[in-house]
MARTORSE-13825 format. One record per atom (N, C-alpha, C): z negated, y, x negated; residue in one letter. Coordinates in steps of 0.001 Angstrom, whole numbers, padded with zeros to 6 digits, always signed. Layout:
<nutis>
ZYXA/...
</nutis>
This chain:
<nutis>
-021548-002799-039520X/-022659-001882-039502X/-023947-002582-039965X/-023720-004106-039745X/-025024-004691-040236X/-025311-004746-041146X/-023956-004997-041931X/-023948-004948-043354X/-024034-004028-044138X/-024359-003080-043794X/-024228-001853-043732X/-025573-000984-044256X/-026758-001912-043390X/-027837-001492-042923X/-028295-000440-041759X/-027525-000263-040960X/-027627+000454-039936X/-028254+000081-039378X/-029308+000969-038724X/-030280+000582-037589X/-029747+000000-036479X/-030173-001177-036140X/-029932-002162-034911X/-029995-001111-033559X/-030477-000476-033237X/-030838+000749-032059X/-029027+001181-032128X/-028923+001926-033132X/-027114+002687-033359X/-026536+001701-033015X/-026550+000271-033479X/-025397-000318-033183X/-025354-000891-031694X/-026602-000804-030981X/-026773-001254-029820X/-025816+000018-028656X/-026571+001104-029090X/-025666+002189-028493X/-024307+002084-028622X/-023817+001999-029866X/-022193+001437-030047X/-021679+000539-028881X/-022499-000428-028748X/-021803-001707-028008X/-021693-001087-026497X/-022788-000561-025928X/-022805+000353-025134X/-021789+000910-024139X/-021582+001981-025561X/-020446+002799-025313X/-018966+002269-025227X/-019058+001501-025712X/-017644-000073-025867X/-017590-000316-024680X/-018756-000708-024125X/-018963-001722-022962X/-018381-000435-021608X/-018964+000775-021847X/-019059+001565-020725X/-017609+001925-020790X/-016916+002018-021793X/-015326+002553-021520X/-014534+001239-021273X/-014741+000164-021314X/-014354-001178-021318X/-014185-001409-019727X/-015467-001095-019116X/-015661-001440-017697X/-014554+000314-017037X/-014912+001289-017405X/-013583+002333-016797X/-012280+001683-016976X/-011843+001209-018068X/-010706+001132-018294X/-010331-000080-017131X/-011191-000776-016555X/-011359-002012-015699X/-010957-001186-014711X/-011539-000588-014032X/-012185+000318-012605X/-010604+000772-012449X/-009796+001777-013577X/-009172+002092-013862X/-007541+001235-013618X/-007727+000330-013838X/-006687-000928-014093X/-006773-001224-012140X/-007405-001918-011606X/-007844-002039-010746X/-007156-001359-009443X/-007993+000227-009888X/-007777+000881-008919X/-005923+001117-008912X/-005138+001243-010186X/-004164+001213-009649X/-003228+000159-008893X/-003649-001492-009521X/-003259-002455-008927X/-002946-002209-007284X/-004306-002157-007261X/-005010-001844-005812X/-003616-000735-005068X/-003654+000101-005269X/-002647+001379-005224X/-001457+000830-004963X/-001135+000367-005449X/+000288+000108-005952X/+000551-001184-005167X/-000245-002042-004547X/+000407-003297-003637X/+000233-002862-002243X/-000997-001780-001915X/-001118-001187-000842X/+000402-000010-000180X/+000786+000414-001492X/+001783+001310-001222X/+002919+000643-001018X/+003005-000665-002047X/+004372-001773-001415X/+004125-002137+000211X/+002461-002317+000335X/+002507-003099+001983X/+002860-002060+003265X/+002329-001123+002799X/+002948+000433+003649X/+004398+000737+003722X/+004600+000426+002571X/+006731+000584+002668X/+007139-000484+003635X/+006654-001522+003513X/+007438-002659+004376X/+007189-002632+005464X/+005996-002324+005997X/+005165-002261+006982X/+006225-000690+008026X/+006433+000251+007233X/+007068+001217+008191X/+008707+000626+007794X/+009313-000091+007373X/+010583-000545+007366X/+010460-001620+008040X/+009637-001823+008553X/+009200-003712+009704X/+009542-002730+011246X/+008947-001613+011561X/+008800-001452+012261X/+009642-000353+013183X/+010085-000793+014469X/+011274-000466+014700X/+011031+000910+015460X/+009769+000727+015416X/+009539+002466+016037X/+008267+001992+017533X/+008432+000767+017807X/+007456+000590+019254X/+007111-001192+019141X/+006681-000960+018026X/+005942-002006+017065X/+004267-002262+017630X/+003619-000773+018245X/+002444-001261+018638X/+001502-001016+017274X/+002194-000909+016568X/+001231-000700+014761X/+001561+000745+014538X/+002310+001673+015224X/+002475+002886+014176X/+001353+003786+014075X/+000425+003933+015092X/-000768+004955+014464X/-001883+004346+013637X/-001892+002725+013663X/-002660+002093+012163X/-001962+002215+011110X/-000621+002370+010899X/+000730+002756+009768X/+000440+003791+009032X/+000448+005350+010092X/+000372+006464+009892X/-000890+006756+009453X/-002277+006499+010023X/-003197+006891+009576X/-003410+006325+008120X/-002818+004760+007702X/-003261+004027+006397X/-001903+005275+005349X/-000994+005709+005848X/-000321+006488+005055X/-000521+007700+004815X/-001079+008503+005642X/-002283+009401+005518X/-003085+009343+004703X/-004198+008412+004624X/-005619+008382+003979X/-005170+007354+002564X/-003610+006999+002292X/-003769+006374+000978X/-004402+007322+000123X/-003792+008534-000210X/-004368+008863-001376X/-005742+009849-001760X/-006805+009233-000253X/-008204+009373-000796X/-008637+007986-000534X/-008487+006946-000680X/-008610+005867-000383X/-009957+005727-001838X/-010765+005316-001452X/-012111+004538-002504X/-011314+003244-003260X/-011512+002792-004354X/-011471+001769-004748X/-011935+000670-003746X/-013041+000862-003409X/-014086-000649-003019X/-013172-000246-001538X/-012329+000463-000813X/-012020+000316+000667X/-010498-000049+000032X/-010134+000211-000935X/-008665-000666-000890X/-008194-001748-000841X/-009482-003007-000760X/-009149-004525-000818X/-009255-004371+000855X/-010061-003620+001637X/-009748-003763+002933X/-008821-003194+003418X/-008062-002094+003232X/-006689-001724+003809X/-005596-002263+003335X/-005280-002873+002023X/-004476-003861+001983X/-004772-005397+002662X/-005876-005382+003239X/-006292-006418+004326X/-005593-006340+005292X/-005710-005535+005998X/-005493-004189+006861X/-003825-004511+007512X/-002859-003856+006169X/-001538-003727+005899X/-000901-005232+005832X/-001745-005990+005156X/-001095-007526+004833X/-001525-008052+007077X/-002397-007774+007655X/-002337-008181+008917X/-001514-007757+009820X/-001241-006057+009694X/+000100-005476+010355X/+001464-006398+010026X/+001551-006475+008513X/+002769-007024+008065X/+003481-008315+009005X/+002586-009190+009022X/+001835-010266+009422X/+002642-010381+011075X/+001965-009380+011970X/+001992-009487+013112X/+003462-008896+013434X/+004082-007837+012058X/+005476-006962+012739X/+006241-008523+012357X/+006297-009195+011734X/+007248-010454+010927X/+006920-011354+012340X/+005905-011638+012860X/+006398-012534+014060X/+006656-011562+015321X/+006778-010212+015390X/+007126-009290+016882X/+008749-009308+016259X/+009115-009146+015107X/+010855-009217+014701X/+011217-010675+015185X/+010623-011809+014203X/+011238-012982+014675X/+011483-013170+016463X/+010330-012849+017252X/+010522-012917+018508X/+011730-012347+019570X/+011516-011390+018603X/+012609-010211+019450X/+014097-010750+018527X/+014219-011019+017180X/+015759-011155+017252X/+015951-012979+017602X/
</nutis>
């Protein structure tokens, strides 16, 4: 475009608009990561648990509210899920 002679202003907007679908496509990427290891930690998490685990209404409610879950609150409920996990893996080891 420079070469071009295009006004520096247009091409600034260009980069812009690059930049602004660049960062969705991020947000985008992300949010499903996010999704998608939370929904693995929820599967294991209700297959950990033998029914009187002490975790099932933090289980149920995180399986509930996955799918309005915010981006920016999904690094904390896979926090969340990875600490349940956590605690059902030493209440199994104990008990078998």
């Amino acid at each position: 475009m420079l070469d071009e002679g295009k006004d520096p202003e247009q091409i600034n907007i260009q980069f812009r608009s690059i930049d602004k679908g660049i960062q969705k496509a991020h947000y985008l990427l992300l949010d499903e990561v996010y999704r998608k290891a939370l929904a693995i930690g929820i599967v294991k998490a209700v297959d950990s648990c033998p029914g009187n685990c002490g975790n099932e209404d933090k289980i149920e409610y995180l399986k509930s509210e996955f799918p309005n879950l915010e981006l920016s609150d999904l690094t904390n409920r896979l926090k969340e899920i990875q600490t349940i996990e956590t605690r059902l893996k030493n209440y199994n080891e104990k008990k078998g």
